[in-house]
Every structure is written in structure tokens, then in C-alpha cells.
MDTraj code that builds the backbone (N, CA, C; nanometers):
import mdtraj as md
import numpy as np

residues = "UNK UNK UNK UNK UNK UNK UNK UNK UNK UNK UNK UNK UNK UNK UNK UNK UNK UNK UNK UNK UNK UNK UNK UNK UNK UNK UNK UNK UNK UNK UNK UNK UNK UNK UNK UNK UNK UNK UNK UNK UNK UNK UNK UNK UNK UNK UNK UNK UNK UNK UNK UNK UNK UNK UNK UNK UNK UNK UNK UNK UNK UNK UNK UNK UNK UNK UNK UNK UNK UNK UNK UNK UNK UNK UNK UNK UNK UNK UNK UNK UNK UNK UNK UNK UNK UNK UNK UNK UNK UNK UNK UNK UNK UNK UNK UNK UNK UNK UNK UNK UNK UNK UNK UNK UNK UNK UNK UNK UNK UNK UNK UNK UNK UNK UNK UNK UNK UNK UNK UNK UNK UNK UNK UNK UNK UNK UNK UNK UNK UNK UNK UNK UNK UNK UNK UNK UNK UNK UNK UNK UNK UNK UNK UNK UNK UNK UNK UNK UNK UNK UNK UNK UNK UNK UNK UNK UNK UNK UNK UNK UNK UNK UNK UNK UNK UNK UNK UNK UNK UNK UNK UNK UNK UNK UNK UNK UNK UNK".split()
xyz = np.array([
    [-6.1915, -1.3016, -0.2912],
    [-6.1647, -1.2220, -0.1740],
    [-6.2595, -1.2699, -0.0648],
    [-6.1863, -1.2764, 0.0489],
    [-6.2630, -1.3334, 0.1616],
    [-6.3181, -1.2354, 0.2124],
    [-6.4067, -1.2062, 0.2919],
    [-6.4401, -1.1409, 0.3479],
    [-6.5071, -1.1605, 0.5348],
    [-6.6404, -1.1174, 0.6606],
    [-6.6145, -1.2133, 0.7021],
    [-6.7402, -1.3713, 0.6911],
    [-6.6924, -1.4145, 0.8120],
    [-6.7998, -1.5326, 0.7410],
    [-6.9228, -1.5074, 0.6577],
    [-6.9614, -1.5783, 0.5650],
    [-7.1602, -1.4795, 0.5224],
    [-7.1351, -1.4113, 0.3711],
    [-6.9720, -1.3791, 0.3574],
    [-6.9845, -1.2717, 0.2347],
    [-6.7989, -1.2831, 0.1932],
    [-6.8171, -1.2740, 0.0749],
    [-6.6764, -1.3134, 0.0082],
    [-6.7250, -1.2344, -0.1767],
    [-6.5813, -1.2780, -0.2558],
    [-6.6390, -1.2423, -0.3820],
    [-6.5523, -1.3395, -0.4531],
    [-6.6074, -1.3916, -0.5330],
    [-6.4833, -1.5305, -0.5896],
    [-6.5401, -1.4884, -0.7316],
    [-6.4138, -1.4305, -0.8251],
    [-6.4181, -1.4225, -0.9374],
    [-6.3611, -1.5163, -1.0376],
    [-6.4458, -1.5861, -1.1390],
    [-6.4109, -1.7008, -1.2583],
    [-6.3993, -1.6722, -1.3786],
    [-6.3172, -1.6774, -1.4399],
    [-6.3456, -1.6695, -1.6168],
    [-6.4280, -1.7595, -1.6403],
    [-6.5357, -1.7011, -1.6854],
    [-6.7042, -1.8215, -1.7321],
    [-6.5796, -1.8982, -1.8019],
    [-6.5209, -1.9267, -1.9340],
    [-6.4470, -2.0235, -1.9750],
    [-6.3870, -2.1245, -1.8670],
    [-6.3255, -2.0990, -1.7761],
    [-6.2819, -2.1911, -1.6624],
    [-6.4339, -2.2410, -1.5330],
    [-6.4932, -2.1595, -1.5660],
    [-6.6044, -2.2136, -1.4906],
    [-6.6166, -2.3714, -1.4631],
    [-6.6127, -2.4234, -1.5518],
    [-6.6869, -2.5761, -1.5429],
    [-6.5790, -2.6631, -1.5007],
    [-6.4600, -2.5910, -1.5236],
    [-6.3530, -2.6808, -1.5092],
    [-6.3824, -2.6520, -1.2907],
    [-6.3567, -2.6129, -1.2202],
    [-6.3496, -2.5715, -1.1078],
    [-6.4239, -2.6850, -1.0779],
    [-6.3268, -2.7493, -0.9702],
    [-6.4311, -2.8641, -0.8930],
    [-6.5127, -2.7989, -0.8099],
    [-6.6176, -2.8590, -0.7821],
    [-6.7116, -2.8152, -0.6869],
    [-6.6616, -2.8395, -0.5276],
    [-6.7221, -2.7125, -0.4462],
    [-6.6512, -2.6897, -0.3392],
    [-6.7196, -2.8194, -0.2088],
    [-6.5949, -2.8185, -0.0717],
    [-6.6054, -2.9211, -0.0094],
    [-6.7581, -2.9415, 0.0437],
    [-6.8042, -2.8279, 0.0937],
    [-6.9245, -2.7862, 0.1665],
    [-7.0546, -2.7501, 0.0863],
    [-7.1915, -2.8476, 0.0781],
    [-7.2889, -2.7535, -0.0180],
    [-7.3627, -2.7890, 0.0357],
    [-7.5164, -2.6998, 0.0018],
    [-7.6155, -2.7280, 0.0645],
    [-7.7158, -2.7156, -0.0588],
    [-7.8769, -2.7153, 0.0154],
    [-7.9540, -2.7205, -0.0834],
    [-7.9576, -2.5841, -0.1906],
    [-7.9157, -2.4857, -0.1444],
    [-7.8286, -2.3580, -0.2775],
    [-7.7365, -2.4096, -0.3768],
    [-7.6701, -2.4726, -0.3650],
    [-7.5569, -2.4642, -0.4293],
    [-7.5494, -2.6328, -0.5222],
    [-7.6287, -2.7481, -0.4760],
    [-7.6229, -2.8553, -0.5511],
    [-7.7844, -2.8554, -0.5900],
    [-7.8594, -2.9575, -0.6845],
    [-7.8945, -3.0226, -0.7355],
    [-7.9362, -3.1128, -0.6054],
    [-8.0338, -3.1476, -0.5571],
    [-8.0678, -3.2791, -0.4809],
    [-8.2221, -3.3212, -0.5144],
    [-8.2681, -3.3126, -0.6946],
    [-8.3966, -3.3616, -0.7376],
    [-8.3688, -3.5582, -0.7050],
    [-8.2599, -3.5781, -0.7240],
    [-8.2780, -3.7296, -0.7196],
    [-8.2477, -3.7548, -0.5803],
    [-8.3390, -3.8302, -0.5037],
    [-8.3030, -3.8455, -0.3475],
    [-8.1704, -3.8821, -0.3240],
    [-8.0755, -3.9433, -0.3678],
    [-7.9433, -4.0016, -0.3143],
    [-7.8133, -3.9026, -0.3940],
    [-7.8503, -3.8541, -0.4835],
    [-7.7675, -3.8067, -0.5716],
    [-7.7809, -3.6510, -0.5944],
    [-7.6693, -3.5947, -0.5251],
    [-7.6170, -3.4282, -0.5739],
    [-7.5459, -3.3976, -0.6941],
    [-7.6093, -3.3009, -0.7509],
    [-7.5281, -3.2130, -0.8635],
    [-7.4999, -3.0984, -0.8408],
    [-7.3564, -3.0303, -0.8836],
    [-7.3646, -2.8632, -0.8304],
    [-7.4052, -2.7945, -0.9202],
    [-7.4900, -2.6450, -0.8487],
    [-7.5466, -2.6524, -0.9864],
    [-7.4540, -2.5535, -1.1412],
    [-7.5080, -2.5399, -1.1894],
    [-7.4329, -2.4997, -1.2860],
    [-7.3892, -2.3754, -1.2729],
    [-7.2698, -2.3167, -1.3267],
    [-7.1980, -2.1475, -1.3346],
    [-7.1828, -2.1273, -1.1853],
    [-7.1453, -2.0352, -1.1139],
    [-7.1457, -1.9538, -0.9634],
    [-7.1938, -2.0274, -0.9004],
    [-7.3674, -2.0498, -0.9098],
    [-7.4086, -2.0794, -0.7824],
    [-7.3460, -2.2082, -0.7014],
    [-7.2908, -2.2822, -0.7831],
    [-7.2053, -2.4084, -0.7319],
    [-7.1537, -2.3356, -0.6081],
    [-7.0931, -2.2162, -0.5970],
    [-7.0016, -2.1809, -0.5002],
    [-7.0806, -2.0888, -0.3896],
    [-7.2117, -2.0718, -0.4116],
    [-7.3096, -1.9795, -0.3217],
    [-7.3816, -2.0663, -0.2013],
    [-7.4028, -1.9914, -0.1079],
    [-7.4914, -2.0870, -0.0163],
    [-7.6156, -1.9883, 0.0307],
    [-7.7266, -2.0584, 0.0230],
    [-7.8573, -2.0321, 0.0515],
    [-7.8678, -1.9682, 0.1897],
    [-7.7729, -1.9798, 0.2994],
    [-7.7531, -1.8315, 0.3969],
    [-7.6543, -1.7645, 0.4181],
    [-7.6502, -1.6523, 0.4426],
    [-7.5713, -1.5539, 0.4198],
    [-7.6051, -1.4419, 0.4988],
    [-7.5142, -1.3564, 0.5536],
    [-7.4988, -1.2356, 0.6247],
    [-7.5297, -1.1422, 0.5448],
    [-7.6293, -1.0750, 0.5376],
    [-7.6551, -0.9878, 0.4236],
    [-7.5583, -0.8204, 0.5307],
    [-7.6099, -0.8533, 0.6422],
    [-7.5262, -0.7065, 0.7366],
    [-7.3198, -0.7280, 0.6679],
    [-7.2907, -0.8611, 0.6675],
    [-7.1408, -0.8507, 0.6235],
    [-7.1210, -0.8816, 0.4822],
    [-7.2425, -0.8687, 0.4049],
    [-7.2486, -0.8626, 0.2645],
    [-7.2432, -0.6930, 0.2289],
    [-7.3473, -0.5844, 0.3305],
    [-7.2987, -0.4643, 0.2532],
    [-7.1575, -0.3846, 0.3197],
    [-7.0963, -0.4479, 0.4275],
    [-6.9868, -0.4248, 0.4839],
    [-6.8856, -0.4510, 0.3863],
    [-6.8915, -0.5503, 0.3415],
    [-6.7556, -0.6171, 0.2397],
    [-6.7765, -0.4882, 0.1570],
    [-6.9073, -0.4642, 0.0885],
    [-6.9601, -0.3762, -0.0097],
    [-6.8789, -0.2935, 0.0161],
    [-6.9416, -0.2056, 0.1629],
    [-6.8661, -0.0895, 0.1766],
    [-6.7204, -0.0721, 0.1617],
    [-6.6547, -0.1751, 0.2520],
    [-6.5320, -0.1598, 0.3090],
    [-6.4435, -0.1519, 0.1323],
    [-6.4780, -0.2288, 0.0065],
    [-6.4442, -0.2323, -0.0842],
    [-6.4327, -0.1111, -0.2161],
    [-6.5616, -0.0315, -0.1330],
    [-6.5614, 0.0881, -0.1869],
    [-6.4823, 0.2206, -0.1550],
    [-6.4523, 0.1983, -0.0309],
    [-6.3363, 0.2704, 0.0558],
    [-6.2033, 0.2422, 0.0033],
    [-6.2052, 0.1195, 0.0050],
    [-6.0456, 0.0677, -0.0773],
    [-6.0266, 0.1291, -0.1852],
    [-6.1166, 0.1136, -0.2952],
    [-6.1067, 0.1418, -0.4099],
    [-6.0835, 0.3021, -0.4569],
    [-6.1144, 0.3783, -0.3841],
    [-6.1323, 0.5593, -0.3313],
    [-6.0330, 0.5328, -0.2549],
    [-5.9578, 0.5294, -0.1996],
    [-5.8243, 0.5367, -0.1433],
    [-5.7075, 0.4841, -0.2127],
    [-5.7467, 0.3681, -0.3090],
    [-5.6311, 0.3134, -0.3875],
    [-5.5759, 0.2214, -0.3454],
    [-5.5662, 0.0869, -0.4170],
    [-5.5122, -0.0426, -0.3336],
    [-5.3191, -0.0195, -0.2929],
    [-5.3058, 0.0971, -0.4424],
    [-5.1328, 0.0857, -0.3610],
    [-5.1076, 0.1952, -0.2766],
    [-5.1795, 0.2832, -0.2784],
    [-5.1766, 0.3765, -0.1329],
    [-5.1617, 0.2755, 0.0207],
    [-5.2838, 0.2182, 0.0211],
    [-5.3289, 0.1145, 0.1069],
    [-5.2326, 0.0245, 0.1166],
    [-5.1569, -0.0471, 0.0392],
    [-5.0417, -0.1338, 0.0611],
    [-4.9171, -0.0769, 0.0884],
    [-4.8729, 0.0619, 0.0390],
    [-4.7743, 0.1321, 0.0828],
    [-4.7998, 0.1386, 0.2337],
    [-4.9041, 0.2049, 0.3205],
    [-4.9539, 0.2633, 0.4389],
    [-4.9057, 0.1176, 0.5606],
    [-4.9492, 0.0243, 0.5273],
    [-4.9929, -0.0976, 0.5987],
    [-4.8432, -0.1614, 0.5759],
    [-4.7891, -0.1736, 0.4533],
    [-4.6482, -0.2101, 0.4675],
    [-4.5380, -0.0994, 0.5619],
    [-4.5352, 0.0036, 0.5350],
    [-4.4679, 0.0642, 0.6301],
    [-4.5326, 0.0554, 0.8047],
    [-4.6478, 0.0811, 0.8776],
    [-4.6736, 0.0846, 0.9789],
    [-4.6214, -0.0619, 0.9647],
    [-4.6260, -0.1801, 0.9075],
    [-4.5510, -0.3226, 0.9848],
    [-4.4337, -0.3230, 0.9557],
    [-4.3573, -0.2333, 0.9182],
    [-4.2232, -0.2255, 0.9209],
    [-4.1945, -0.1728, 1.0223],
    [-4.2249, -0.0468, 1.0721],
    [-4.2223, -0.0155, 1.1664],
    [-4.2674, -0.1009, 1.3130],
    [-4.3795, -0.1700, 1.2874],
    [-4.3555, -0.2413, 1.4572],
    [-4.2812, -0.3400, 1.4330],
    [-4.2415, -0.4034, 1.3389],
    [-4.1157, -0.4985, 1.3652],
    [-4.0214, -0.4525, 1.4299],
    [-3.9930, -0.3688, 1.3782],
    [-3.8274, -0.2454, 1.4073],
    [-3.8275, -0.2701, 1.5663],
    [-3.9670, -0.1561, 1.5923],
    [-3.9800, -0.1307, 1.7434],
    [-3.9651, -0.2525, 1.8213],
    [-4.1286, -0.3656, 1.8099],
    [-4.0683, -0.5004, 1.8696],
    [-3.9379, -0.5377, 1.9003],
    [-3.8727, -0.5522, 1.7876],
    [-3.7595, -0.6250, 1.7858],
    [-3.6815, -0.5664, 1.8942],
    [-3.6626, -0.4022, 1.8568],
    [-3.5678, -0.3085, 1.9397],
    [-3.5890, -0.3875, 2.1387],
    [-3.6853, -0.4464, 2.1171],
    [-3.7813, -0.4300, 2.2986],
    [-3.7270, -0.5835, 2.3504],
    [-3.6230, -0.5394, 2.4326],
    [-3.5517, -0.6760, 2.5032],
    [-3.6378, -0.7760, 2.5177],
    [-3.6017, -0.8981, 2.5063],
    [-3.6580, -1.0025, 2.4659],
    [-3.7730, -1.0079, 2.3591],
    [-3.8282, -0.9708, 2.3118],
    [-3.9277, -0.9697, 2.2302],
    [-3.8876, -1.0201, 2.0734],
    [-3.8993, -1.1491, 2.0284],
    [-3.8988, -1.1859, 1.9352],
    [-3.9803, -1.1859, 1.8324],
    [-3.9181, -1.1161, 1.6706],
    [-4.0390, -1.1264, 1.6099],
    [-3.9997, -1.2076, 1.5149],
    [-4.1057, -1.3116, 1.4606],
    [-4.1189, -1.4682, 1.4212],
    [-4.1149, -1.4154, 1.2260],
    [-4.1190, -1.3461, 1.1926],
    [-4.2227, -1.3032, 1.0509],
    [-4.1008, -1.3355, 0.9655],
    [-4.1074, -1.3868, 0.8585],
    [-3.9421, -1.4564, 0.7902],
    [-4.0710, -1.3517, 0.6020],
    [-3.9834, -1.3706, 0.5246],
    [-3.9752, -1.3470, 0.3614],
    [-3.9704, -1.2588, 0.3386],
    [-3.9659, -1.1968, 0.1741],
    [-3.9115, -1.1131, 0.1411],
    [-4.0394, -0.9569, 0.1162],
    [-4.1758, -1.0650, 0.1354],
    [-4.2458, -0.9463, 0.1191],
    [-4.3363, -0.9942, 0.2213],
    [-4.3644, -0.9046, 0.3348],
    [-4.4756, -0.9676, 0.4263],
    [-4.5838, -0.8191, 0.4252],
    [-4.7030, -0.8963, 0.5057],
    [-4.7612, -0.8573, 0.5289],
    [-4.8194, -0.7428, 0.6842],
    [-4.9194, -0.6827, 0.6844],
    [-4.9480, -0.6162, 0.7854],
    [-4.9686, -0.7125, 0.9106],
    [-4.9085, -0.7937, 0.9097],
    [-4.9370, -0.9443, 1.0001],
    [-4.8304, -0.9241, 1.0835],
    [-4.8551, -0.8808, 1.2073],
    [-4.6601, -0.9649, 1.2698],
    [-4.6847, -1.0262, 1.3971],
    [-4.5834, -1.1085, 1.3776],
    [-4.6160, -1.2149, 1.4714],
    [-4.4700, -1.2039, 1.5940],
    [-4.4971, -1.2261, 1.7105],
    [-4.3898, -1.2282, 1.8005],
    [-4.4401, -1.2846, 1.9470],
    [-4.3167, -1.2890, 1.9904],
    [-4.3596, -1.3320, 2.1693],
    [-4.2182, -1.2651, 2.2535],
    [-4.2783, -1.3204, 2.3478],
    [-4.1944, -1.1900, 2.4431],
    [-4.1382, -1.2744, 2.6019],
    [-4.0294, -1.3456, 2.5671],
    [-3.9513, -1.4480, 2.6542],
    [-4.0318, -1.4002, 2.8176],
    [-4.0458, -1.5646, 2.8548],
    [-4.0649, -1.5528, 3.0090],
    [-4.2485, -1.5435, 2.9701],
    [-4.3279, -1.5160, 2.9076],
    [-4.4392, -1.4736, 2.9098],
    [-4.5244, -1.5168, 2.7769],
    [-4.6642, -1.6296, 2.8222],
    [-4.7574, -1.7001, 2.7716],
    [-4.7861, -1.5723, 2.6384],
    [-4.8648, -1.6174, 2.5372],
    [-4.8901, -1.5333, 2.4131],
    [-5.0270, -1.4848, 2.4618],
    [-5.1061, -1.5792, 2.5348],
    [-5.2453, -1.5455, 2.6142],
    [-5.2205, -1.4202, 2.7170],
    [-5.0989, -1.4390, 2.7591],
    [-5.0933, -1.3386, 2.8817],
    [-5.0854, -1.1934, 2.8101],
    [-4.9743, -1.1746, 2.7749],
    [-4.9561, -1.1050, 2.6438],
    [-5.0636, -1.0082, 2.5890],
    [-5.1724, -1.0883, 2.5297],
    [-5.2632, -1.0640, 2.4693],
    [-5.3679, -0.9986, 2.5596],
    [-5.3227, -1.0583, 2.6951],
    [-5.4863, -0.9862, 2.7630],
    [-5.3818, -0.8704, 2.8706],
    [-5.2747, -0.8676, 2.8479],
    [-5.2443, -0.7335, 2.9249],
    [-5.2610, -0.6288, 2.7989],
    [-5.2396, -0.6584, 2.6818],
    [-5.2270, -0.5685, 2.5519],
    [-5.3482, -0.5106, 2.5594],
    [-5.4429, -0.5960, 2.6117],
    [-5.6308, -0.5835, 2.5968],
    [-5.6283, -0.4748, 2.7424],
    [-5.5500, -0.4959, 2.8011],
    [-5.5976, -0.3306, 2.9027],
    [-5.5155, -0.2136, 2.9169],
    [-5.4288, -0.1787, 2.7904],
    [-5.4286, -0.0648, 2.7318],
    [-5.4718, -0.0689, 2.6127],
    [-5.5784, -0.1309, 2.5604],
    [-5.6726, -0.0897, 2.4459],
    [-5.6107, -0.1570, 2.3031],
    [-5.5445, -0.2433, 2.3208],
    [-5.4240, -0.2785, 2.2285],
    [-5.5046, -0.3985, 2.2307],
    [-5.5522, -0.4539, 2.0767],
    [-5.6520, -0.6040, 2.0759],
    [-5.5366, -0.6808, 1.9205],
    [-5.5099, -0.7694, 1.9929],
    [-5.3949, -0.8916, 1.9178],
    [-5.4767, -1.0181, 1.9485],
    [-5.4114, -1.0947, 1.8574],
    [-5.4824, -1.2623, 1.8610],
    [-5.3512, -1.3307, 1.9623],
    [-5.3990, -1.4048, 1.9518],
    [-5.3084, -1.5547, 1.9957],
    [-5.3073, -1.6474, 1.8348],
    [-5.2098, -1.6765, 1.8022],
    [-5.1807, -1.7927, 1.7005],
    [-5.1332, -1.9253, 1.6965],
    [-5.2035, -2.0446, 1.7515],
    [-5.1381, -2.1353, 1.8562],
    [-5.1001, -2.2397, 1.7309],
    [-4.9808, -2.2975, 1.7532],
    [-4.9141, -2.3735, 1.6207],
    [-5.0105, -2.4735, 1.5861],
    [-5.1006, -2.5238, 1.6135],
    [-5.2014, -2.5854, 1.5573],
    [-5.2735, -2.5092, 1.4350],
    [-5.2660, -2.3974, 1.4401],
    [-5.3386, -2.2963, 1.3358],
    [-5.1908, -2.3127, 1.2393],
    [-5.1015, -2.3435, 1.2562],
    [-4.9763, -2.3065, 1.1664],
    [-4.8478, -2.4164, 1.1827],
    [-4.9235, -2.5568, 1.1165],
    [-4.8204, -2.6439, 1.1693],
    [-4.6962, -2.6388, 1.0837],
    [-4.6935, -2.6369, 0.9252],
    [-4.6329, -2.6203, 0.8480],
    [-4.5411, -2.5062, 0.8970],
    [-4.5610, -2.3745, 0.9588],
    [-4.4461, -2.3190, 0.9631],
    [-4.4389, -2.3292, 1.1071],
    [-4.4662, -2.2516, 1.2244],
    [-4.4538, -2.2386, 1.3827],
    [-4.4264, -2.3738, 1.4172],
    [-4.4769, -2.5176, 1.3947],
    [-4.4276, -2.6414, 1.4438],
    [-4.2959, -2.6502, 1.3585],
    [-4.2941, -2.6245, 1.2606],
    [-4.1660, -2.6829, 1.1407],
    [-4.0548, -2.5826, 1.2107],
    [-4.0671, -2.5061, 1.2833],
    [-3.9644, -2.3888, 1.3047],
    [-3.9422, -2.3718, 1.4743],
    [-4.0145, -2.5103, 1.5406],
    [-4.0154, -2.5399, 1.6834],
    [-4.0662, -2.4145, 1.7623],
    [-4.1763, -2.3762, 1.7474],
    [-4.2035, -2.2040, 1.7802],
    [-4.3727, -2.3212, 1.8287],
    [-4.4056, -2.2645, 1.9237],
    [-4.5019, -2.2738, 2.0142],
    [-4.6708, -2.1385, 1.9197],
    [-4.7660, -2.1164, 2.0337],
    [-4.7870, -1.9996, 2.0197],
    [-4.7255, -1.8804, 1.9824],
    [-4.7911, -1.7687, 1.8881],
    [-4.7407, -1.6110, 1.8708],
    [-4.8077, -1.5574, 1.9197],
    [-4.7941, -1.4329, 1.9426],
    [-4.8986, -1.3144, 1.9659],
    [-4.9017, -1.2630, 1.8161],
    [-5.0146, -1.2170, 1.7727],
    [-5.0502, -1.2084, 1.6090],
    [-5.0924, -1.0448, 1.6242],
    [-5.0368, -0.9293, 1.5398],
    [-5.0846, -0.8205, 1.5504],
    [-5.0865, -0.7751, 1.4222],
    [-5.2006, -0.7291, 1.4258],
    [-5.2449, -0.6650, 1.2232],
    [-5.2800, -0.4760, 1.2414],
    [-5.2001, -0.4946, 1.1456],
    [-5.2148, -0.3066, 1.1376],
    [-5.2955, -0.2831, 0.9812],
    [-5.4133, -0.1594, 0.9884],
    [-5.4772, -0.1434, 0.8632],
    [-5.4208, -0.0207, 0.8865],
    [-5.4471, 0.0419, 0.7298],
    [-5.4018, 0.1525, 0.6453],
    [-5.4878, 0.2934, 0.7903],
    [-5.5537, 0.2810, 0.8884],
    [-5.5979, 0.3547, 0.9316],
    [-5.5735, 0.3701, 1.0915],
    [-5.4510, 0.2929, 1.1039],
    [-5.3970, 0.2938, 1.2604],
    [-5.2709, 0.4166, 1.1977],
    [-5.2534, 0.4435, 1.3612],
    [-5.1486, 0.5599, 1.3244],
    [-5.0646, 0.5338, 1.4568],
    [-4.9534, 0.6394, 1.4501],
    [-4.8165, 0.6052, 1.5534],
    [-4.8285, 0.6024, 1.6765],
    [-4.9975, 0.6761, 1.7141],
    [-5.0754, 0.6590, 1.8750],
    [-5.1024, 0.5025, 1.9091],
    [-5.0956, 0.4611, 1.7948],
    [-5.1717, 0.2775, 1.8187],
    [-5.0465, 0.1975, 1.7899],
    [-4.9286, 0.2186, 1.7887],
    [-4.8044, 0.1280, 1.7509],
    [-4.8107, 0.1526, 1.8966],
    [-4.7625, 0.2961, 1.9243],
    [-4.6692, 0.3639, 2.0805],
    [-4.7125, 0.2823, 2.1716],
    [-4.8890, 0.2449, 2.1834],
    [-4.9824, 0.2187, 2.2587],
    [-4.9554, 0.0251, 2.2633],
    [-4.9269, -0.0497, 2.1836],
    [-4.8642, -0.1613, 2.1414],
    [-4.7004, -0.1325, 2.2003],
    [-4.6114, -0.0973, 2.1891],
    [-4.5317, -0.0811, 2.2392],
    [-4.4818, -0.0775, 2.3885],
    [-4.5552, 0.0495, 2.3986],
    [-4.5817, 0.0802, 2.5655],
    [-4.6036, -0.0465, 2.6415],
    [-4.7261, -0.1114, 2.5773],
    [-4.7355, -0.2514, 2.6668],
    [-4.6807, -0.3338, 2.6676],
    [-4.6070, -0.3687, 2.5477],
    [-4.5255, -0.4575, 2.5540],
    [-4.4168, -0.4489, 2.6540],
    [-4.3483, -0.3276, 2.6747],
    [-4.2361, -0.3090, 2.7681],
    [-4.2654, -0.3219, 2.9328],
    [-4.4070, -0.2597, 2.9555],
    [-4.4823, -0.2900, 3.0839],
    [-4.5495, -0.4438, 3.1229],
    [-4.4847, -0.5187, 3.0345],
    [-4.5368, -0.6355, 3.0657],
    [-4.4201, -0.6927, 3.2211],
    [-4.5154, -0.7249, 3.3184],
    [-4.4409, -0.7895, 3.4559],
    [-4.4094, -0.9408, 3.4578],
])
top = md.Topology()
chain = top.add_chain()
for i, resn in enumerate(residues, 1):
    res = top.add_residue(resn, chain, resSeq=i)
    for name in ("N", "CA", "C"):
        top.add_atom(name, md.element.get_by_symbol(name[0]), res)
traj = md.Trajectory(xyz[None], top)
């Protein structure tokens, strides 16, 4: 599980341990550098640890994981799958507004754009009714947005703790866009 930069949790069956290649990035934590020219990773986990770390987004992950777990991961996936069902719906309903999101099970992720109008623009009128979305520029997503001739998205994520004031509020702007 990722978490953000600084703090993650990567779980191994010690049996598969050794098999796991060692990761792209290491530093003096995580390899072996007694022989001047020559790295080893070191043995079990720490291969995959690095000597700095966010300890502030180490007890965040903590927390935020303990919240999950007291709320229930399928509560939490029920909640977050319906609110992105729902702004698809709405999006979609909102003349011109295309939403990009294709399979059979997606996520609290949705992605769209809104004819006539940049994903940047988009994004920073969304930002002054309080509404905060990414930009997803097909360089981040060549395999699908280039493979599917799609430019930039506007990227919007809903957690288990937004409610129908923060869709409306996403909505609203979208339609007030000039």
C-alpha cells in the first residue's frame, strides 16, 4: 500500500522474500556498500526501506489506516463506489461534458473534459468554488489517453467522506464554466 511519499507498507511472505528482485532505487539503508564498487541489498525488508523517511506521513498512513479499518474496507468501497457513480451520471447528464472512465469495475477516479475548454482551465475555475481536481496530461497515461486519442482530463477523486454538498458544488461549476 502506497501511501504519501516517505511512508507505504509492502507486505512479503518471508518464503518469497529472497525471491523479490531488489528495487530500482537504493541507498546507503537499503544495500550493502562495505566493498567500495560493489552493492548488496540487504537481506529480508530492509532491501525495500530507505534511510529517510517522513515520519509526520508515516503516523498519517498509521492513522488514516486505523480509520479504515473502524469503518470497514467494504463500507468504504460501497460509499466511494456509489458517490463515483453518481458524478459520472451527473457529468455525463452536463452538455458537453465527457466522461473518459471505460471497465467494468472502476474506481473513485473520474476522469472527463468539457468541449471548447483546456483541463487547466477547468481545474482552476473548479478551484474558485472550492472544488480541487488534478489535470491528467496523456503523458501521465500514454497506454490509455494517447491509445484512445484523448489529450489531457480533468481527474476528480471522491473519498468515503465527501457528501452530495461536494458533488452539487463540482457540478455547479462545471455548468458555470464560460
Amino acid at each position: 500500500m502506497r501511501g504519501p511519499r516517505g511512508a507505504g507498507v509492502l507486505y512479503v511472505r518471508s518464503s518469497m522474500l529472497e525471491t523479490c528482485e531488489a528495487p530500482m532505487f537504493v541507498d546507503g539503508y537499503s544495500v550493502d556498500w562495505s566493498e567500495e564498487l560493489t552493492i548488496r541489498p540487504q537481506p529480508g525488508a530492509k532491501r525495500f526501506e530507505f534511510g529517510e523517511r517522513s515520519y509526520a506521513s508515516v503516523v498519517g498512513l498509521g492513522n488514516a489506516l486505523a480509520e479504515a479499518n473502524a469503518l470497514g474496507l467494504d463500507a468504504i468501497q460501497d460509499r466511494v463506489t456509489t458517490l463515483a457513480a453518481t458524478m459520472r451520471t451527473e457529468l455525463g447528464a452536463i452538455d458537453g461534458v465527457e466522461v473518459h472512465d471505460r471497465g467494468t469495475e472502476q474506481s473513485g477516479i473520474v476522469t472527463f473534459s468539457v468541449a471548447g475548454h483546456d483541463p487547466a482551465a477547468v481545474a482552476a475555475h473548479l478551484r474558485t468554488v472550492d472544488v480541487t481536481v488534478s489535470v491528467c496530461p496523456d503523458r501521465q497515461a500514454v497506454w490509455d489517453l494517447r491509445a484512445r486519442g484523448l489529450g489531457a482530463v480533468v481527474r476528480a477523486s471522491v473519498h468515503y467522506y465527501n457528501d452530495d454538498t461536494d458533488l452539487d458544488r463540482l457540478f455547479d461549476g462545471v455548468r458555470t464554466l464560460r
